[in-house]
VOFI-326275 format. One line per field, with one value per residue (C-alpha): residue number from 0; residue in three letters; x, z, y. Coordinates in Angstrom, 3 decimals, decimal comma. Each point is the difference from the previous one (the first is absolute). Layout:
<nodes>
i	c(NUM / ...)
aa	c(Ala / ...)
px	c(X / ...)
pz	c(Z / ...)
py	c(Y / ...)
</nodes>
This chain:
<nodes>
i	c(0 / 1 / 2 / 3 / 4 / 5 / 6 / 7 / 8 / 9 / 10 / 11 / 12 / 13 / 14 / 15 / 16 / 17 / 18 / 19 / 20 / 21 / 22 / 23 / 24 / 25 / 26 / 27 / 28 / 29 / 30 / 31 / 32 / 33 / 34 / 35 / 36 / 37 / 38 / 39 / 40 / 41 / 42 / 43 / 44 / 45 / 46 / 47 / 48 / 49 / 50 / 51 / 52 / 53 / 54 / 55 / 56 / 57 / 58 / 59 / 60 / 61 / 62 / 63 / 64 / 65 / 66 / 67 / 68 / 69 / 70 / 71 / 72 / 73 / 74 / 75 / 76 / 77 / 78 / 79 / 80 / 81 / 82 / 83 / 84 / 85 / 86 / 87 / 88 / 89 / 90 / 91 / 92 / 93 / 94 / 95 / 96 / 97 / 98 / 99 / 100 / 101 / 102 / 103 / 104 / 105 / 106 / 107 / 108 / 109)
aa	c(Unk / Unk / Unk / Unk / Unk / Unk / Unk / Unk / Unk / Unk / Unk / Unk / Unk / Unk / Unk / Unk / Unk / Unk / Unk / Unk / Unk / Unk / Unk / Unk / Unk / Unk / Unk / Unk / Unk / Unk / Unk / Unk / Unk / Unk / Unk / Unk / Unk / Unk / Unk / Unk / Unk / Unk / Unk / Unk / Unk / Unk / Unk / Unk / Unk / Unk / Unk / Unk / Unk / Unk / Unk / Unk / Unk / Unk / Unk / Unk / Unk / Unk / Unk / Unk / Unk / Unk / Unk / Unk / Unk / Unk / Unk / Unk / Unk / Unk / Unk / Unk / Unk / Unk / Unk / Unk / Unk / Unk / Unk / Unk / Unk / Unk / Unk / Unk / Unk / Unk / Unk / Unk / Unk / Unk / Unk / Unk / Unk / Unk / Unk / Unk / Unk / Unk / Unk / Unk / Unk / Unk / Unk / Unk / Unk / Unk)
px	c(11,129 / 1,716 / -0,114 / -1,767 / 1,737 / -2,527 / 1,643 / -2,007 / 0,445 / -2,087 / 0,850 / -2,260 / -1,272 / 1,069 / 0,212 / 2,127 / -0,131 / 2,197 / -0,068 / -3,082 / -2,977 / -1,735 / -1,336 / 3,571 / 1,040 / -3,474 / 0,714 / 2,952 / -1,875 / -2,913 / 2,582 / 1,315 / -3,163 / -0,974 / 3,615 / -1,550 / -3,623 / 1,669 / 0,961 / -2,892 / 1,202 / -0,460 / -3,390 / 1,864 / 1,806 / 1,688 / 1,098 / 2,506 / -0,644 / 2,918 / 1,776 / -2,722 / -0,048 / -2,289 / -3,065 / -2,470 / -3,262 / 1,982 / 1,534 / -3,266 / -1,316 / 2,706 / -0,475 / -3,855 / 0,151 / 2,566 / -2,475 / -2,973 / 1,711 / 1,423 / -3,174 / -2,358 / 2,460 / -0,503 / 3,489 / 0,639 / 2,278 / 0,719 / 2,843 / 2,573 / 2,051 / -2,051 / 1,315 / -1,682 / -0,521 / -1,266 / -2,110 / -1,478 / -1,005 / -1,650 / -1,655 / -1,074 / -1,436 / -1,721 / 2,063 / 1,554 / -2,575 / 0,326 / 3,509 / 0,343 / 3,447 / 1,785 / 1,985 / 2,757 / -1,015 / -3,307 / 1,118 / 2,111 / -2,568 / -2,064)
pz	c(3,151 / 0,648 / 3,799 / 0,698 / 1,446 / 0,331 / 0,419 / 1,716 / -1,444 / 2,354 / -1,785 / -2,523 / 1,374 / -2,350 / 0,924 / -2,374 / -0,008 / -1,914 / -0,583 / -0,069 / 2,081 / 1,066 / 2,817 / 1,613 / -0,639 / 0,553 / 3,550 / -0,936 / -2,304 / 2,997 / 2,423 / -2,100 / -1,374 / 3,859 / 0,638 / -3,010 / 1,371 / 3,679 / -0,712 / 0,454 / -2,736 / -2,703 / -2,176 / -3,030 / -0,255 / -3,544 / -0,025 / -3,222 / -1,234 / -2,619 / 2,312 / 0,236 / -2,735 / 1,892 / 2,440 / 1,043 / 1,704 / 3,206 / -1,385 / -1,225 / 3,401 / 1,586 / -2,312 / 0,100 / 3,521 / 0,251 / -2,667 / 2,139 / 2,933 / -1,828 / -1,581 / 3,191 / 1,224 / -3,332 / -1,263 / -3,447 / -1,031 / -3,249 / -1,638 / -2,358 / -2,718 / 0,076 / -1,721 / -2,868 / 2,271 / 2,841 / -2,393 / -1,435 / 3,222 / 1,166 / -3,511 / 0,237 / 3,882 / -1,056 / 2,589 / -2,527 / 0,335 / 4,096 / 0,242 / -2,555 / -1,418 / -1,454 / -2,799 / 0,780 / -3,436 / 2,041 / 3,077 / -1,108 / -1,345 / 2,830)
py	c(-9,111 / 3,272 / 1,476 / 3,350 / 3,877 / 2,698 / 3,672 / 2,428 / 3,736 / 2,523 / 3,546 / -0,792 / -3,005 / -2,922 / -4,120 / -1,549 / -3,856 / -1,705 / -3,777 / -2,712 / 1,017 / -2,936 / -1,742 / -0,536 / 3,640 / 2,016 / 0,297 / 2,572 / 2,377 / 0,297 / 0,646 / 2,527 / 1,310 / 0,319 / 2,132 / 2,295 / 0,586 / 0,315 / 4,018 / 1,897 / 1,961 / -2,392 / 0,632 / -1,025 / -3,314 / -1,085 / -3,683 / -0,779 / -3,345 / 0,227 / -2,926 / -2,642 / -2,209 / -2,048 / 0,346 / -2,239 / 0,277 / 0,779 / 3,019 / 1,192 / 0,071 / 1,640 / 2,662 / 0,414 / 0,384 / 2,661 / 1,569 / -0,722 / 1,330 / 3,145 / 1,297 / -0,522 / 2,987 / 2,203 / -1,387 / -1,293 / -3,319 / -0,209 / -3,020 / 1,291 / -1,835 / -3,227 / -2,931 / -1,780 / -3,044 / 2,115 / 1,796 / -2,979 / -1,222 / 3,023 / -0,165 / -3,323 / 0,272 / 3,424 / 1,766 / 2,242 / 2,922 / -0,721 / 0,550 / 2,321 / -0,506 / 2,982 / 0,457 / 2,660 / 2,212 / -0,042 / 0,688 / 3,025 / 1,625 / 0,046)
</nodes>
């Protein structure tokens, strides 16, 4: 089992966890989610999921909360660079259209 960082990036805002996000790490991607959604400023929030190999129901809360949270204030979350594992899970779970993961040829078009 491999430990969890989060970075927190706030011109654009960006969280970047990087290692397993489960129900022993979860804890550090909401702190840092709630760091993020602290600037009034932030109506946008990217999280890059190219780190995570591995999430777990934990992780998926964390992150529809954030999302929750963001878009009650007009603000958008959206996940970048989601692994196959991560993608798989949203998949599975149906959470994919929720969360909304982003390819980056998508997202630079937009």
């Amino acid at each position: 089992m491999e430990g969890l960082n989060v970075t927190v990036e706030h011109q654009p805002a960006v969280v970047r966890p990087r290692g397993d996000l489960d129900l022993a790490t979860a804890y550090l991607l909401e702190r840092a989610l709630d760091e993020a959604l602290l600037r009034p400023e932030v109506g946008y929030l990217e999280v890059d999921m190219s780190g995570v190999p591995f999430m777990d129901c934990s992780g998926l809360r964390a992150l529809i909360h954030a999302k929750v949270r963001l878009s009650k204030e007009g603000g958008t979350l959206i996940l970048l660079h989601v692994t196959p594992r991560v993608e798989r899970l949203l998949s599975i779970l149906s959470l994919d259209h929720r969360l909304d993961p982003v390819q980056a040829e998508r997202r630079s078009r937009n």
